[in-house]
VEXTOR-613932 format. One record per residue (C-alpha): residue number from 1; residue in one letter; x, y, z. Coordinates in nm, 4 decimals. Layout:
N
NUM	A	X	Y	Z
...
END
This chain:
399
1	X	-0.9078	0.3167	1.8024
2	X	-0.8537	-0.0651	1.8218
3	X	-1.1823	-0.0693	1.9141
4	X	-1.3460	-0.4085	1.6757
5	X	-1.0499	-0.3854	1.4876
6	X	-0.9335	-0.7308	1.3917
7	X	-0.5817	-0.8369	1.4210
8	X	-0.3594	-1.1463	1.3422
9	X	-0.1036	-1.1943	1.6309
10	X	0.2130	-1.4093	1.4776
11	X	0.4271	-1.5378	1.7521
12	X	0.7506	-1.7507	1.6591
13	X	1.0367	-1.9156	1.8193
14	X	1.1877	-1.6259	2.0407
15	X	1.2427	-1.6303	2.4100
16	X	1.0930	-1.3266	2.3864
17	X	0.7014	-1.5469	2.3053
18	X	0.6484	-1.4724	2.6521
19	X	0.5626	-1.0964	2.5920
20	X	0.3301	-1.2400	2.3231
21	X	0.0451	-1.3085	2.5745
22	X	0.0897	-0.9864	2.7436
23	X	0.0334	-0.8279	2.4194
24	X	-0.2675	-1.0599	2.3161
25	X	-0.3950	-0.9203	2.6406
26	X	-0.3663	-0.5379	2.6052
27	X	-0.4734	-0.5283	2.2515
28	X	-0.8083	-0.7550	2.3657
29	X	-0.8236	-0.5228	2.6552
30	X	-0.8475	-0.2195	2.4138
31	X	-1.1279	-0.3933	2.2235
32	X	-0.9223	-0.5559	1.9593
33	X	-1.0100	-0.9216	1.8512
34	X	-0.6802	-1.1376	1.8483
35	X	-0.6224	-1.4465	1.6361
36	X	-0.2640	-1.5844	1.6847
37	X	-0.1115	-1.7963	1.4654
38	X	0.2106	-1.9428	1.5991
39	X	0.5106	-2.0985	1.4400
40	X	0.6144	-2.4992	1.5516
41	X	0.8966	-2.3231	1.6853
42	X	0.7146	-2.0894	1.8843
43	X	0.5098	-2.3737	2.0674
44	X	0.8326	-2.4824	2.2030
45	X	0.8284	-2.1168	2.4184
46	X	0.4470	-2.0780	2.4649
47	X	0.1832	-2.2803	2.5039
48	X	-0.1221	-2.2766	2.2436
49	X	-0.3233	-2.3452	2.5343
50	X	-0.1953	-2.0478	2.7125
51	X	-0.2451	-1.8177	2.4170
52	X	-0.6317	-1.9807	2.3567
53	X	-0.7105	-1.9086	2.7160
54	X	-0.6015	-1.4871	2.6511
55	X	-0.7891	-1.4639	2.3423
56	X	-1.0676	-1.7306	2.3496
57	X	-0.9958	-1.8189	2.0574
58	X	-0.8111	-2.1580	1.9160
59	X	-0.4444	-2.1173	1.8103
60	X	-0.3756	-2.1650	1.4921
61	X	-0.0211	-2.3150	1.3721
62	X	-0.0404	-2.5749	1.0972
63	X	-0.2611	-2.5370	0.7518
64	X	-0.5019	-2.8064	0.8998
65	X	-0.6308	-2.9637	1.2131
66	X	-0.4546	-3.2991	1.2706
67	X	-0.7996	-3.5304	1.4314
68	X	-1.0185	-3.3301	1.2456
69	X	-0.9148	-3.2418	0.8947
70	X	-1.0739	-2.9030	0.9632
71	X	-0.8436	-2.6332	0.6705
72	X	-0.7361	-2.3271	0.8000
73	X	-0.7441	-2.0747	0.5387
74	X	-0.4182	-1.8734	0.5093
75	X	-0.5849	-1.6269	0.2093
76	X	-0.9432	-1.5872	0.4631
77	X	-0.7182	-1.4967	0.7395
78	X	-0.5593	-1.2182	0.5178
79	X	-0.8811	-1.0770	0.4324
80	X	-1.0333	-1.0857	0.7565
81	X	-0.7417	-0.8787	0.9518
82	X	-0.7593	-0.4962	1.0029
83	X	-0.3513	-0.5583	1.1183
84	X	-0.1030	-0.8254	1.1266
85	X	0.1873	-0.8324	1.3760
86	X	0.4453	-1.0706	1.4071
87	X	0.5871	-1.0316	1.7464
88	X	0.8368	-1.1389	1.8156
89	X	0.9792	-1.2028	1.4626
90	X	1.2859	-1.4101	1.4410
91	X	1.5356	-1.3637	1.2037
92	X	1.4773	-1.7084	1.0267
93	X	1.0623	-1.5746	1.0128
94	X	1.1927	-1.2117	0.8983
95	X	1.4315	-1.3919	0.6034
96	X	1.1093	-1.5858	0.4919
97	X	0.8823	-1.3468	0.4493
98	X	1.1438	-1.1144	0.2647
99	X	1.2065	-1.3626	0.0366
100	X	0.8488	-1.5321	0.0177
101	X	0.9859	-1.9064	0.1620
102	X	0.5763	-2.0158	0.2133
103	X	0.6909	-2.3458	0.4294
104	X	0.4357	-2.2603	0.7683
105	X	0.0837	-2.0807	0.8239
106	X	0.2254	-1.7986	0.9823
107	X	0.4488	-1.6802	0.6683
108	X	0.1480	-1.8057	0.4053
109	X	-0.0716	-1.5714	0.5742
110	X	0.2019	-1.3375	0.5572
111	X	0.1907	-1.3466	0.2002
112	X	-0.2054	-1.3508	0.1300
113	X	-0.2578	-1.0546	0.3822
114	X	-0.4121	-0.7326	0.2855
115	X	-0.4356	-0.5313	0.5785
116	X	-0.1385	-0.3204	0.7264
117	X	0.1824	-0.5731	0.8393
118	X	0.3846	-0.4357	1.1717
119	X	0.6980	-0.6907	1.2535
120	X	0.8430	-0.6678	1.5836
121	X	1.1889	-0.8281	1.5522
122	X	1.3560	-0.9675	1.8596
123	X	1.6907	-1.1822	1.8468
124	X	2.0487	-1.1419	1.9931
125	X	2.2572	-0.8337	1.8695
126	X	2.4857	-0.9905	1.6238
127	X	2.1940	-1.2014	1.4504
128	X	2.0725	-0.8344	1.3827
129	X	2.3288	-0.6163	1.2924
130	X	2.4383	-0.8950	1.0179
131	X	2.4281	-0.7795	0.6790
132	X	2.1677	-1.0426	0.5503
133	X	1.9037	-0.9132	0.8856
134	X	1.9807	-0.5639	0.7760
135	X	1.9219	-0.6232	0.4082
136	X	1.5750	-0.8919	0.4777
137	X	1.4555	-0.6088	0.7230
138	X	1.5097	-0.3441	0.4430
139	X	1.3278	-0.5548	0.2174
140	X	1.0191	-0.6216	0.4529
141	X	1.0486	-0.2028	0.4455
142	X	1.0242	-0.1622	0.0606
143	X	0.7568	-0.4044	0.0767
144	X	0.5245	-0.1915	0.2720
145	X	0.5649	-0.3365	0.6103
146	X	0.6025	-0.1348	0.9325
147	X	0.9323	-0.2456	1.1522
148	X	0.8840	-0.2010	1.4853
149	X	1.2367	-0.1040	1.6572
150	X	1.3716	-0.3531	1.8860
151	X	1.5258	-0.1898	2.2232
152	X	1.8715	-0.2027	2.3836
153	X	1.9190	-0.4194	2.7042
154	X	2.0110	-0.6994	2.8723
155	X	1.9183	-1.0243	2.5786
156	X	1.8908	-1.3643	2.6521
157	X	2.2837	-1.4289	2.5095
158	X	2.3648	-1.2158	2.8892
159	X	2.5289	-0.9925	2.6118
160	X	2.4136	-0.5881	2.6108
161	X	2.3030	-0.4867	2.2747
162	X	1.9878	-0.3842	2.0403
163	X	1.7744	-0.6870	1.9489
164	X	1.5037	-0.7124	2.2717
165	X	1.1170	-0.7091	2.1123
166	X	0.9570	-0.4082	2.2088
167	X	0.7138	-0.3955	2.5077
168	X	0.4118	-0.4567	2.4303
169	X	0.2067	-0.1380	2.5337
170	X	0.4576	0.0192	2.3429
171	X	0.3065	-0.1946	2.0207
172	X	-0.0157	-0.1260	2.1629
173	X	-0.0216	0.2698	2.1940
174	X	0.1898	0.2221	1.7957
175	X	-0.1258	0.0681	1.6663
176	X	-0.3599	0.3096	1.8619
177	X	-0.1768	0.5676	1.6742
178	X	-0.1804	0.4352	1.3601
179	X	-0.5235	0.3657	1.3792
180	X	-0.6329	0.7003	1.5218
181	X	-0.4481	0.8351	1.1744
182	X	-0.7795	0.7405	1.0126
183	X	-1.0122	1.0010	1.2444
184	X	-0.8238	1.2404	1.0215
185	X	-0.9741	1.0916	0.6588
186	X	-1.2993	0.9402	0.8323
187	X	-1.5720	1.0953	0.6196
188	X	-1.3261	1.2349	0.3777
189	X	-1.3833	1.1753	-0.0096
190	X	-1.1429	1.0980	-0.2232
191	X	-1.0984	1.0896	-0.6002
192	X	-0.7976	0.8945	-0.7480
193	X	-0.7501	0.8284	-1.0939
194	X	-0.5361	0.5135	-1.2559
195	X	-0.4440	0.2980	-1.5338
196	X	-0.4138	0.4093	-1.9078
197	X	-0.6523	0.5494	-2.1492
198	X	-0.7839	0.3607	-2.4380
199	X	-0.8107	0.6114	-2.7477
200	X	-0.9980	0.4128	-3.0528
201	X	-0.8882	0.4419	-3.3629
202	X	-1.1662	0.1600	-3.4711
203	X	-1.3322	-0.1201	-3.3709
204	X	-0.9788	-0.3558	-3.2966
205	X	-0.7277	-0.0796	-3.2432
206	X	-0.6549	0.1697	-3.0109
207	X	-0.3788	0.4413	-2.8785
208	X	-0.2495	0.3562	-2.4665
209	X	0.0121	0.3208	-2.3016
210	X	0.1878	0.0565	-2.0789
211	X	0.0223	0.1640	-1.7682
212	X	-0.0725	-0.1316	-1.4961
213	X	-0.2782	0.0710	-1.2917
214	X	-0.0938	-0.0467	-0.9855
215	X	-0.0043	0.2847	-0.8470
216	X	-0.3042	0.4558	-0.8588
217	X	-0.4693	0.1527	-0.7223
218	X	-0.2301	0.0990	-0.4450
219	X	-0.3025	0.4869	-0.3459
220	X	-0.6676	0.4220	-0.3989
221	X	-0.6651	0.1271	-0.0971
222	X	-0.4500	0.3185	0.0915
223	X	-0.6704	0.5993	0.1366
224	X	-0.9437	0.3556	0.2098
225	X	-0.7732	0.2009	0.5114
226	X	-0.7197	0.5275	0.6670
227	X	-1.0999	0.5727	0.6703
228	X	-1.1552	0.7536	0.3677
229	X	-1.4623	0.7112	0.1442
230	X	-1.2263	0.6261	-0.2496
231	X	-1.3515	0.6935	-0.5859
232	X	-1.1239	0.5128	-0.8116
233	X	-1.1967	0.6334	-1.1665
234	X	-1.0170	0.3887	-1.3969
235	X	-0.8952	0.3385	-1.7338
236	X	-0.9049	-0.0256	-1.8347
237	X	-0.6718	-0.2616	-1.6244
238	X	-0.6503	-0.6155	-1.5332
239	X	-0.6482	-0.5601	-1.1607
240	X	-0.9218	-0.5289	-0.8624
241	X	-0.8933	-0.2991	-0.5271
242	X	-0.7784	-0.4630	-0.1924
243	X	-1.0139	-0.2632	-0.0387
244	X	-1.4022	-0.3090	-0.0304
245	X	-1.4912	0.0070	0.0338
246	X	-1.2992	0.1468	-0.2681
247	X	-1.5773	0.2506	-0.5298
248	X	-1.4343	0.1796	-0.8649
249	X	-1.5834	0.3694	-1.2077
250	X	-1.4533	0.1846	-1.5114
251	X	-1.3856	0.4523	-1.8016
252	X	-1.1976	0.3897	-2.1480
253	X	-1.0868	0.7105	-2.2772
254	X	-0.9770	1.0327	-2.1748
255	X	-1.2732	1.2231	-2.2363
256	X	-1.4641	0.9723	-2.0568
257	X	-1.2728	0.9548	-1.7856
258	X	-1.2092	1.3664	-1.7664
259	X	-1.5867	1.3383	-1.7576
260	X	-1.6009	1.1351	-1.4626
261	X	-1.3449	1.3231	-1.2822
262	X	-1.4829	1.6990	-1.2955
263	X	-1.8307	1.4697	-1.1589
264	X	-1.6739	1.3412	-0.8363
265	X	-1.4058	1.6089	-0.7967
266	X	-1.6934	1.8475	-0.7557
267	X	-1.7624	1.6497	-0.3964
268	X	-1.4235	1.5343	-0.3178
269	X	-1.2087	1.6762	-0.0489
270	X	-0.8721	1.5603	-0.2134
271	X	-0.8070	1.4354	-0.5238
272	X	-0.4901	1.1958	-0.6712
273	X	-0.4438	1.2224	-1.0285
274	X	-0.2205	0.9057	-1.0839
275	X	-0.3938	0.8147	-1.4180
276	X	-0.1265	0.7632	-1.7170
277	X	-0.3601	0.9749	-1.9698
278	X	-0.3264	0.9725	-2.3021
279	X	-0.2159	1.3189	-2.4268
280	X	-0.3970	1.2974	-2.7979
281	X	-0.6644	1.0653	-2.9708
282	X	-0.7510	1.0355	-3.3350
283	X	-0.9443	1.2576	-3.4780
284	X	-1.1819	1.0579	-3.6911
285	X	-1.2890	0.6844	-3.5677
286	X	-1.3474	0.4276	-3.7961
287	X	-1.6516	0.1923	-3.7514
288	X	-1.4925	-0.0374	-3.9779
289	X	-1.1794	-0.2471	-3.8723
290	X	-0.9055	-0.0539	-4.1179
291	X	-0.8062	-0.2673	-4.3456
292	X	-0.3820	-0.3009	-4.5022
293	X	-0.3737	-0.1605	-4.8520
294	X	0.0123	-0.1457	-4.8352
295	X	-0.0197	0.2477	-4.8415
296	X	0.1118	0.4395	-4.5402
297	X	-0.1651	0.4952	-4.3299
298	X	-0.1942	0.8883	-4.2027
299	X	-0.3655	0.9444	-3.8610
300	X	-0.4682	1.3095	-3.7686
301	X	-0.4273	1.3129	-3.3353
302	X	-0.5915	1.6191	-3.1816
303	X	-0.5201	1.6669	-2.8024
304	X	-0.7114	1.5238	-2.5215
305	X	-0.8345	1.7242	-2.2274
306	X	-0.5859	1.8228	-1.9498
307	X	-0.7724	1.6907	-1.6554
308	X	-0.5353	1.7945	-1.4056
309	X	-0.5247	2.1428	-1.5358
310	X	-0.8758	2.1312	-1.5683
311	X	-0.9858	2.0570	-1.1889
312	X	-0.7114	2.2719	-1.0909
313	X	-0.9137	2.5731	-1.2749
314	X	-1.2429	2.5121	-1.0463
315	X	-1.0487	2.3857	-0.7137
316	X	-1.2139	2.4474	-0.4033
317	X	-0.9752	2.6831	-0.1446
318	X	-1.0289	2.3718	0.0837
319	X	-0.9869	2.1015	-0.1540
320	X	-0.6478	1.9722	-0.1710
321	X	-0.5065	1.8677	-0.5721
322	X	-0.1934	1.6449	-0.6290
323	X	-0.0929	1.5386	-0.9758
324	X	0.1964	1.3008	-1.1075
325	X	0.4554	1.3708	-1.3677
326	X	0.6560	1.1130	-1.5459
327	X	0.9285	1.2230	-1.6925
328	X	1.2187	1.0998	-1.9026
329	X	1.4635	1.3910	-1.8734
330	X	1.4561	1.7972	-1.7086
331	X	1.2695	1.5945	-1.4179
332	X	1.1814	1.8557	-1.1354
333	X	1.2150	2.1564	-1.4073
334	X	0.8421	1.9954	-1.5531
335	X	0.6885	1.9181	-1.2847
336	X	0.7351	2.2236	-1.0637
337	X	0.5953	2.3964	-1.4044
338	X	0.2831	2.1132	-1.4581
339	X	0.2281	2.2053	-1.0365
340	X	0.1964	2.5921	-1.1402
341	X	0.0146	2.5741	-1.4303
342	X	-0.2018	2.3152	-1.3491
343	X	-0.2630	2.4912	-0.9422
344	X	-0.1994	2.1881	-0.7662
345	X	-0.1211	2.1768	-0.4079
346	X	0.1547	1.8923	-0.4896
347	X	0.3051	1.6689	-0.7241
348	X	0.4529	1.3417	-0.7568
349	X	0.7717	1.3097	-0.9853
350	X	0.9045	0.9976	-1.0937
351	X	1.1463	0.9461	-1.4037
352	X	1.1846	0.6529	-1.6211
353	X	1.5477	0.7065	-1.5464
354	X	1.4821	0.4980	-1.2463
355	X	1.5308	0.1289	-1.2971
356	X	1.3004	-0.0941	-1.1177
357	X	1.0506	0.2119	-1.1146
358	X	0.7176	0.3557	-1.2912
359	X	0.5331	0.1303	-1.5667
360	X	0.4266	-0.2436	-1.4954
361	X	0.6406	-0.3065	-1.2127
362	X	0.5114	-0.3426	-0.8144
363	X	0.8211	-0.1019	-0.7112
364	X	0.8376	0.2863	-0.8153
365	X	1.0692	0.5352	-0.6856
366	X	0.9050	0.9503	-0.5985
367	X	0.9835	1.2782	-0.5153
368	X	0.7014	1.5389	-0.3929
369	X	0.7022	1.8673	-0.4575
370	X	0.4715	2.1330	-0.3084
371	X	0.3943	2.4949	-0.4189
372	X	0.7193	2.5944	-0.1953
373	X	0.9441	2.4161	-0.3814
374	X	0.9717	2.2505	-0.0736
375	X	1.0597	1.8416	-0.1873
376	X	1.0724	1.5223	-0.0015
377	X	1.2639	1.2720	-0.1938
378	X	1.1876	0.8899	-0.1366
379	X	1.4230	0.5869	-0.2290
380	X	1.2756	0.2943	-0.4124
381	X	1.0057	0.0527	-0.2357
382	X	0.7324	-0.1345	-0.2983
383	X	0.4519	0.1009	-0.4662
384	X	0.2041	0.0612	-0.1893
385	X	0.5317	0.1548	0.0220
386	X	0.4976	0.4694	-0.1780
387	X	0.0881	0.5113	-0.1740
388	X	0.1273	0.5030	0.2343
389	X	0.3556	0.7875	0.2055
390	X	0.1711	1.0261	-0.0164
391	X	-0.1360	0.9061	0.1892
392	X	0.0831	1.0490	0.5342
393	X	0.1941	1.3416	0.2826
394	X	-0.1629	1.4245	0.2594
395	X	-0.2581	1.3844	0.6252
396	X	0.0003	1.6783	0.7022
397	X	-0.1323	1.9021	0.4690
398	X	-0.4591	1.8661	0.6324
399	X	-0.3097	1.9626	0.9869
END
């Protein structure tokens, strides 16, 4: 499965560099293109010319060639990888990227990169079992990224201990699997829904909600990296997909959009409903902009389809339906009654309980519930942290 895939290779200053070209060769040796971008510190343990000579390509360390002025794009290089890995990752690389310290190509690339990010850590045992390792790892976790175990052994200290990279056909067959996980969704559509509705009340004002969009987007490119063919039906947000193979419909209200979503439900294999939908609309629209008489002003709401409920009514046997529920108190008493009522094979609680979690911010915090009862509870991470894991969720149910 690493067959053409395309994968940035970030080496820094370890003694473990060395298993860096063995690496560059098995993934090229599986049909993988390699660029490697290596820290100044890493030069001082491997050789650019070394690395150039595995992967026939030029090594790539600072933002621009010195005799040539030729500018290395950090944001091109993000877009161009199917994978990044930084192995080995030193604890001074792992502490920048957790807290976004931009100061060399490898980390800016880092930053701008779309695709999946594996770190392979590798560093004496007492550099990682300190608190700040354990807490920058954690973070590079909540963010999304996959860590990649180091082993126990003999390190360079002479001292016995966890901290040596992992060997790198170990890394390889890691990718291979997590690469293979998209045979499973190749060929699969998928519906997700996101963002808020707009419901007019006239021409300059409008019912919503503080929806970003961000988690139904974040599931939406998720799905698409694990070879799925996305539908994203949205309400209106000031975002864009990672992914280019995400198909985005742009809808405004909830009829509109519950429109849209009984159209491509009827071909989809799963469907996400992550939209934040508004539950009533006024009655009458004005074409008129309202104007202040200093009278209370009396709007009639009358409710909005329930689109959930509504798919859930014509669902396939094979299809599989997941819903969200937001909830500010009796959490898991609603939503295992919204996952009855509205026949869906799961559903996605959060609570605005949760600090840090749900609308506007890049971090929410979930618990899935299936028509068992059955729930996996997840802490707080990044939300496309949480988008891999009801993408994985997903995968299962299709075993």
């Amino acid at each position: 499965m690493l067959i053409n895939k395309r994968i940035i290779l970030g080496i820094t200053g370890s003694i473990a560099a060395y298993k860096a070209a063995y690496l560059a060769r098995a993934l090229i040796k599986n049909g993988a293109e390699v660029q490697i971008i290596i820290t100044p510190s890493g030069k001082e343990f491997i050789t650019p010319v070394t690395l150039s000579a595995l992967t026939g390509k030029p090594v790539i360390c600072d933002f621009f060639t010195a005799n040539t002025g030729e500018w290395h794009s950090h944001v091109d290089l993000g877009l161009w990888a199917d994978a990044m890995i930084i192995a080995p990752a030193t604890a001074s690389t792992i502490a920048k990227m957790a807290n976004g310290v931009a100061d060399n190509m490898l980390v800016t690339t880092y930053l701008s990169a779309k695709a999946p990010v594996f770190v392979a850590p590798a560093m004496d045992l007492d550099m990682f079992r300190h608190p700040s390792t354990i807490n920058n790892i954690n973070k590079l976790r909540s963010y999304g990224n996959y860590i990649i175990e180091p082993t126990t052994g003999k390190l360079a200290s002479g001292l016995d201990g966890k901290g040596r990279m992992e060997e790198p056909e170990k890394i390889v067959a890691l990718l291979d699997d997590f690469f293979s996980k998209g045979r499973l969704l190749a060929g699969k559509k998928v519906l997700v829904t996101a963002g808020p509705t707009y419901e007019k009340i006239d021409p300059v004002r409008f019912i919503g909600n503080y929806s970003s969009g961000k988690m139904g987007y974040a599931i939406a490119d998720a799905f698409a990296a694990c070879g799925a063919e996305v539908t994203l039906v949205s309400g209106p947000v000031n975002i864009e997909s990672a992914h280019h193979s995400v198909t985005r419909v742009n809808v405004e209200s909830a009829r509109q959009m519950c429109t849209a979503a009984e159209e491509y439900f009827a071909v989809a294999d799963i469907a996400v409903m992550c939209a934040a939908v508004a539950d009533f609309a006024p009655r009458d629209y004005s074409a008129g902009k309202i104007k202040r008489t200093g009278e209370d002003l009396m709007l009639q709401l009358v409710p909005n389809p329930d689109i959930a409920a509504k798919l859930g009514r014509v669902k396939r046997k094979e299809q599989i339906l997941a819903g969200f529920a937001l909830e500010s108190e009796n959490g898991e008493e609603n939503a295992v009654r919204k996952l009855k009522n509205k026949n869906l094979d799961f559903i996605i609680l959060n609570t605005l309980a949760d600090k840090g979690a749900c609308f506007g911010g890049d971090n929410n915090k979930v618990t899935i519930i299936n028509q068992l009862g059955e729930q996996e509870v997840y802490p707080l991470k990044s939300k496309a942290a949480v988008a891999q894991d009801i993408v994985v969720y997903t995968i299962n149910l299709i075993k």
